[in-house]
C-alpha positions in Angstrom: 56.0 -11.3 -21.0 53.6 -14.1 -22.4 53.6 -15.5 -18.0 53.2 -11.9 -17.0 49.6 -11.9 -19.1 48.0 -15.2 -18.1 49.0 -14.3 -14.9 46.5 -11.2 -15.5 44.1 -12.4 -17.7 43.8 -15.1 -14.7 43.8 -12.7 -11.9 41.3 -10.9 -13.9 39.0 -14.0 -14.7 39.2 -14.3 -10.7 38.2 -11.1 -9.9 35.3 -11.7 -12.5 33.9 -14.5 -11.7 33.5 -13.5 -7.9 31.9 -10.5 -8.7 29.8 -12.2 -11.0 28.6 -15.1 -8.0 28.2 -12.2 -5.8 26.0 -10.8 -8.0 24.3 -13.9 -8.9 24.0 -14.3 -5.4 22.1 -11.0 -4.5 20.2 -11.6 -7.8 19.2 -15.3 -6.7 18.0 -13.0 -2.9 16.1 -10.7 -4.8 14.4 -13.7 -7.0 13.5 -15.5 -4.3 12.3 -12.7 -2.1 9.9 -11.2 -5.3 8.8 -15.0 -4.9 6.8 -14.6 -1.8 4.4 -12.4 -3.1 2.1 -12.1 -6.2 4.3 -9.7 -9.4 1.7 -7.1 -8.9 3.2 -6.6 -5.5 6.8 -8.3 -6.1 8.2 -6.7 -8.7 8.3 -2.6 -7.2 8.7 -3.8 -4.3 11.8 -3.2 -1.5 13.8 -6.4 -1.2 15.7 -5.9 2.2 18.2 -8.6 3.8 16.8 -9.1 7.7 20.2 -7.0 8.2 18.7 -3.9 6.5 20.6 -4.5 3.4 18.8 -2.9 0.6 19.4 -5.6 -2.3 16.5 -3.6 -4.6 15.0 -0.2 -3.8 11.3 -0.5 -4.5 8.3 2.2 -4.8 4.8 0.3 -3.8 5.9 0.6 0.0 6.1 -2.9 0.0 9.2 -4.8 1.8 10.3 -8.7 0.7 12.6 -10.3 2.0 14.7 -13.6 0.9 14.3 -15.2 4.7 12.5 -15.1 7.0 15.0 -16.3 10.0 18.4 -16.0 8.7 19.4 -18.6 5.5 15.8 -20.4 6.0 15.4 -19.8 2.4 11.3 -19.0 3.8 10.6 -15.7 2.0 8.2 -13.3 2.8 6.7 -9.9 1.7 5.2 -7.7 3.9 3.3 -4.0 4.1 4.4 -1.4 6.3 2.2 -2.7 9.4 3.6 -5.9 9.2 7.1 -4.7 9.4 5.9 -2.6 12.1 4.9 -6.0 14.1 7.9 -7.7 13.3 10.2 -5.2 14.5 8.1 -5.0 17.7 8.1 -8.9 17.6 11.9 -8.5 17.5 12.7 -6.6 20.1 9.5 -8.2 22.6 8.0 -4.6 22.3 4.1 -4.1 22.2 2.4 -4.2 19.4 -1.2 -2.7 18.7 -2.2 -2.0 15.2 -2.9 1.0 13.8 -4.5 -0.7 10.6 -4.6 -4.1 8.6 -1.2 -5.5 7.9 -0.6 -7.7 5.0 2.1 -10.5 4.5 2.5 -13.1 1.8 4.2 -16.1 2.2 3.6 -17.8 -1.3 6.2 -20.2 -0.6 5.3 -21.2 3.1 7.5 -21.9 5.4 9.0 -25.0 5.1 11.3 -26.1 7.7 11.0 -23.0 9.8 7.7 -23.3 11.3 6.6 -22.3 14.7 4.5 -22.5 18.0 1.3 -21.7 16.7 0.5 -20.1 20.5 4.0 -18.9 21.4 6.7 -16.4 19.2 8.9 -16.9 21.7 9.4 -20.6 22.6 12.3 -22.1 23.4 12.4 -25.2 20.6 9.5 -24.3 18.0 10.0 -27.9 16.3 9.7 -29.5 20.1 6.5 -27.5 20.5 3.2 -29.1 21.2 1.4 -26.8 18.7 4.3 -26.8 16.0 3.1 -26.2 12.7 4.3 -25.5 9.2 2.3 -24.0 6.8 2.4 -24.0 3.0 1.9 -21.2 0.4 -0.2 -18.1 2.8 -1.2 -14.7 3.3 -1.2 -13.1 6.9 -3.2 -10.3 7.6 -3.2 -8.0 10.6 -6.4 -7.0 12.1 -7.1 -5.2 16.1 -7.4 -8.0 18.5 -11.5 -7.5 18.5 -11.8 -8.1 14.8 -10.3 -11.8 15.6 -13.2 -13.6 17.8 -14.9 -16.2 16.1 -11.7 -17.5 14.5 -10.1 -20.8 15.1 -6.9 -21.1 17.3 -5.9 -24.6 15.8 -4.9 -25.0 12.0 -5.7 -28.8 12.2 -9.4 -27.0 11.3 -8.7 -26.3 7.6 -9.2 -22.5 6.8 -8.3 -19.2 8.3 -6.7 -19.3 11.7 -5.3 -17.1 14.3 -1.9 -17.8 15.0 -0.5 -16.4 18.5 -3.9 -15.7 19.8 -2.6 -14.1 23.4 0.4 -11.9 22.2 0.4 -8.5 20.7 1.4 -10.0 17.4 -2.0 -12.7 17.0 -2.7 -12.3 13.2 -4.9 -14.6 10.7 -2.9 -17.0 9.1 -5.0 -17.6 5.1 -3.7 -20.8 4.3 -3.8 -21.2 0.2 -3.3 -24.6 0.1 -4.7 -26.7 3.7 -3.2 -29.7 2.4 0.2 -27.9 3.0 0.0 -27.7 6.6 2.1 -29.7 8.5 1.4 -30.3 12.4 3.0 -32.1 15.0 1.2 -32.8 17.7 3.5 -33.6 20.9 2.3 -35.1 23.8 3.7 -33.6 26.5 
């Protein structure tokens, strides 16, 4: 009898503890998603997986997610505009907004950066406008509202990243010295 319950209270302690890490580990998805944005926004906000998994139901209207590609550990929180634009980004469907779109990336995007002129290239890191950028905001404006603004990010200040697509937006760097560049000769 004595085997027969260690044998349980270990099974049990099992079952526990995974529950427990998988909780930890949605808990450490919400955490780091809330991260992208400031509390006021964060904390009634959505926080979605990029699979649609609902990990926190939210009531601002606001979505954050823990990645933004999958496992980057980039997170991102975004208004309904800006989820419009990804999901046409996703699926290479036009894009023209309706009205502003907000994102925050309060974290950046380390690691995970892009073509600064292309959403679709092959090898971002390989690109010859590749660029990283630390803790920013992204807004969403109509194409018209963007003229006047700087394409490259080597500038310092606002830029427009993806200036020919449907999905151009202003990239609000917080911190310039965060921006990291590579600048391939091709």
């Amino acid at each position: 009898m004595k085997q027969h319950k260690t044998l349980l209270f270990s099974t049990s302690f099992i079952l526990m503890a995974s529950v427990t890490n998988a909780e930890e580990s949605s808990q450490t998805k919400i955490d780091r998603a809330m991260s992208a944005a400031p509390p006021a926004i964060s904390a009634k906000a959505t926080v979605m997986q990029g699979d649609g998994t609902i990990l926190k139901q939210g009531t601002n209207g606001w979505i954050c997610l823990p990645d933004v590609m999958p496992n980057d550990k980039n997170p991102i929180c975004n208004d309904a505009t800006w989820m419009k634009m990804l999901q046409a980004l996703t699926t290479k469907a036009p894009f023209e907004p309706d009205s502003i779109g907000i994102s925050y990336m309060l974290k950046g995007d380390y690691g995970a950066g892009v073509s600064n002129s292309d959403p679709y290239h092959n090898n971002h890191k390989d690109a010859k406008d590749y660029v990283e950028t630390g803790p920013h905001m992204m807004i969403i404006v109509p194409k018209a509202m963007l003229k006047g603004l700087p394409t490259d990010p080597s500038v310092g200040g606002p830029y427009v990243m993806w200036p020919d697509t449907p999905y151009a937006h202003i990239m609000i760097p917080i911190d310039d010295s965060k921006i990291l560049m590579h600048n391939h000769k091709h």
